[in-house]
Residue, then its C-alpha position, 0 to 999 in steps of 0.5 A: x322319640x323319648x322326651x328330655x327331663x325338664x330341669x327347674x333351677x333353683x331361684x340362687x342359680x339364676x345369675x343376677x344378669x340372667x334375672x335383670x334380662x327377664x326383668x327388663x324384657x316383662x318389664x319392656x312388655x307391661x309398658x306397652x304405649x296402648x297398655x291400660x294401668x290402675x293407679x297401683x301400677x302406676x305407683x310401682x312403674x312410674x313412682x306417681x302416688x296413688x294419692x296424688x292421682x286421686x287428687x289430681x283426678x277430682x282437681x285436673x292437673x295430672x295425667x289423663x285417664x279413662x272411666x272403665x266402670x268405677x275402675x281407674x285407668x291410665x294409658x301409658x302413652x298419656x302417662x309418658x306425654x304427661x311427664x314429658x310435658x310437665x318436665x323442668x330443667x329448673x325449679x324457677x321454670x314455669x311448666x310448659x315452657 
């Protein structure tokens, strides 16, 4: 059997909905409950800075995370509980309630 030429499209041929599908299937993908993120990644998928987690980490308050070595890590099913807990309809609410 004689094998088909492979055809690489080039980045402007790929129409914007074909692009949004990949994105939204990796996307889907990387934030699997059991997926394990840095800090970084936490940043750029959840919008928590860095800093506040640096913060939050020596004074508690934010979400919960795992020592791997003398990385930092956060589970993103601990990180979806987080927000779900600390969401408000108000910002006269007390958290929690």
């Amino acid at each position: 059997m004689e094998k088909s030429p492979t055809t690489t499209l080039p980045p402007e041929a790929v129409t914007a909905g074909d692009e949004s599908a990949r994105t939204a299937k990796s996307a889907s993908e990387f934030l699997l409950p059991d997926r394990l993120l840095s800090r970084a990644e936490v940043e750029q998928h959840f919008g928590i800075s860095k800093r506040f987690l640096e913060v939050a980490a020596v004074r508690g308050g934010g979400p919960r995370f795992a020592r791997i070595g003398r990385s930092v890590r956060y589970q993103v099913s601990e990180l979806r509980r987080w927000i779900e807990e600390n969401s408000v309809s108000s910002t006269s609410q007390e958290v929690g309630q």
